[in-house]
MDAnalysis code that builds the backbone (N, CA, C; Angstrom):
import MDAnalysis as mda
import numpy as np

u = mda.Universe.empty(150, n_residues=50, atom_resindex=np.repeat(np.arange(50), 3), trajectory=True)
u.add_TopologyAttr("name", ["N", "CA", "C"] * 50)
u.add_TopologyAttr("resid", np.arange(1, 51))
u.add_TopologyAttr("resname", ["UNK", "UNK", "UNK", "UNK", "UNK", "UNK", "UNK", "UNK", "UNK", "UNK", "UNK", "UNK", "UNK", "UNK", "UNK", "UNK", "UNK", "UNK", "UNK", "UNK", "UNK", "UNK", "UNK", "UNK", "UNK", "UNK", "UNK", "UNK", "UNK", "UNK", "UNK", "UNK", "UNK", "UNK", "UNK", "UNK", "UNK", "UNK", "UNK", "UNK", "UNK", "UNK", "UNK", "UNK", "UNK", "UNK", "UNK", "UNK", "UNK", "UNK"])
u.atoms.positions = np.array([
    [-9.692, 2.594, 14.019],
    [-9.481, 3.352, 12.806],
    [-10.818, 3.641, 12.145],
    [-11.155, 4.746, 11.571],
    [-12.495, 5.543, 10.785],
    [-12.458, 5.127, 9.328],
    [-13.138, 4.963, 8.912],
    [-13.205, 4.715, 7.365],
    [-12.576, 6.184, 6.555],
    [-12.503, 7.142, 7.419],
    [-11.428, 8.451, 7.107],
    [-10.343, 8.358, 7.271],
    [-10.081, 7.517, 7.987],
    [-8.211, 7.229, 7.954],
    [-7.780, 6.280, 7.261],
    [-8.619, 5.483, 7.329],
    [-8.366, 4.209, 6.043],
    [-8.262, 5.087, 4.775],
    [-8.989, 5.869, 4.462],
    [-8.787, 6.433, 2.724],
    [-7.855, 7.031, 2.779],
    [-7.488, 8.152, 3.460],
    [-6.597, 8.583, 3.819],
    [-4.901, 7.895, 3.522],
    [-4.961, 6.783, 4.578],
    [-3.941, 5.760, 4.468],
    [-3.767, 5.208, 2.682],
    [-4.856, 5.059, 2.056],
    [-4.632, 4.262, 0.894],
    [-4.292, 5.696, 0.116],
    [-4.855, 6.718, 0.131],
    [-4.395, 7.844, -1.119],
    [-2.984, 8.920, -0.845],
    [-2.110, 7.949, 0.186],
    [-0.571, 8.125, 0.774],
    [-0.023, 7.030, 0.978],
    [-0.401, 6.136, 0.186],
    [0.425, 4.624, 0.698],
    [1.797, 4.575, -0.382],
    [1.880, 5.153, -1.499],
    [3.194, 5.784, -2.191],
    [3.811, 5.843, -1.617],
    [3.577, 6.973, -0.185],
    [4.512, 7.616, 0.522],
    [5.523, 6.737, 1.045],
    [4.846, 5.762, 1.288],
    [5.313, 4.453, 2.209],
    [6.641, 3.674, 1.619],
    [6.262, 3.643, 0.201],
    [7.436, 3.059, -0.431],
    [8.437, 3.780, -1.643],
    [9.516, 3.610, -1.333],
    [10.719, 4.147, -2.331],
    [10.995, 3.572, -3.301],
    [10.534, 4.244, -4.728],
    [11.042, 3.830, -6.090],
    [11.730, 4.312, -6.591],
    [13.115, 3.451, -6.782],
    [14.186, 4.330, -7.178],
    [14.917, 4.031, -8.756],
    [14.808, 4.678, -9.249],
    [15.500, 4.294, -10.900],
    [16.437, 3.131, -10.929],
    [17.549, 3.030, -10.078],
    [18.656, 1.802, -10.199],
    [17.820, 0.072, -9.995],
    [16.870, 0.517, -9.375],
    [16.057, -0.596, -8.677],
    [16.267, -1.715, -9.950],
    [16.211, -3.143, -9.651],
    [16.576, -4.337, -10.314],
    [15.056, -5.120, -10.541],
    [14.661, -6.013, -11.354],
    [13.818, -6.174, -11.950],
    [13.329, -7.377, -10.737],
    [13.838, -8.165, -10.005],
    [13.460, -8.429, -8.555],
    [13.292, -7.731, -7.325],
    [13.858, -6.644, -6.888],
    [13.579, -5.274, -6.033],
    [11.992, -4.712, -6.788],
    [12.346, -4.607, -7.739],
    [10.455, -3.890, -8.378],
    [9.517, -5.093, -8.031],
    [9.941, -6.292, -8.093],
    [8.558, -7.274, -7.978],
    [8.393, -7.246, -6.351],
    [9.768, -7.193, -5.709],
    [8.912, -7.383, -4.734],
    [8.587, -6.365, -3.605],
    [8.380, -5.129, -4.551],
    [7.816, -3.693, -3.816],
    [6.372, -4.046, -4.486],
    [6.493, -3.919, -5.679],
    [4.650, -4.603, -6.221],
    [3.833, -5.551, -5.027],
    [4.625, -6.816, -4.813],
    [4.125, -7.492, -4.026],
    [3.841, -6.696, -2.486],
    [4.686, -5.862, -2.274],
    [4.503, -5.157, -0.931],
    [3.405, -4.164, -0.864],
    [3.226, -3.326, -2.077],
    [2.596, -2.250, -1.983],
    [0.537, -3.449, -2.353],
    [1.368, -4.275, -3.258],
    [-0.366, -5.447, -3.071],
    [-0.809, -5.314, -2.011],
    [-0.344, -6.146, -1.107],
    [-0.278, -6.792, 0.094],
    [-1.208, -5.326, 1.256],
    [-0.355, -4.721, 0.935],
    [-0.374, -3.081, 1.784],
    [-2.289, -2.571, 1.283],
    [-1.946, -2.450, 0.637],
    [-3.306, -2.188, 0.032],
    [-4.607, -3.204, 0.034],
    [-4.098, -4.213, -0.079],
    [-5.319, -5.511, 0.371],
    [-5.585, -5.524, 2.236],
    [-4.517, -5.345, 2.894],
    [-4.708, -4.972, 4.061],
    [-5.635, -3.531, 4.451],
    [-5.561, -2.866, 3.631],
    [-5.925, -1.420, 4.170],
    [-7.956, -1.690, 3.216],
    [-8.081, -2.420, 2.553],
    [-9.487, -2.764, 1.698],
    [-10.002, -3.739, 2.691],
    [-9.276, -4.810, 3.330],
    [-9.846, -5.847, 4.472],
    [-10.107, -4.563, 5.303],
    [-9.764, -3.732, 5.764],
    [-10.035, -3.175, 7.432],
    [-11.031, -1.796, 6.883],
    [-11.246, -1.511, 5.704],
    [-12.421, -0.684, 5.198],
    [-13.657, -1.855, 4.695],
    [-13.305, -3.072, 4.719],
    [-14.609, -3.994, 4.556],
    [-15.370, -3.872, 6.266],
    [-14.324, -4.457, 7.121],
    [-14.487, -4.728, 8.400],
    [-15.293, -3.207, 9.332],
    [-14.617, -2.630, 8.853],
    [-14.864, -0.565, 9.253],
    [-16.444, -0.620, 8.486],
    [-16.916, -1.063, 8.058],
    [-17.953, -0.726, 7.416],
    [-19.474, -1.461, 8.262],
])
């Protein structure tokens, strides 16, 4: 992976996850925690890419 697909990946990582109005106040924490996670993964492999 290019340090162009990594940015790429992080300025569409939204895309990745569905927020939906009915969503419950445990469903939101643990899309937060997912979309964290998602994003700390994609900052490790633009440290490593570098």
């Amino acid at each position: 992976m290019t340090i162009k697909d990594l940015k790429y990946e992080l300025e569409h990582l939204h895309e990745d996850y569905e927020l939906r109005p009915e969503m419950t106040i445990r469903e939101l924490e643990w899309l937060c925690m997912k979309v964290s996670r998602h994003t700390a993964e994609v900052g490790l492999k633009l440290a490593v890419a570098r």
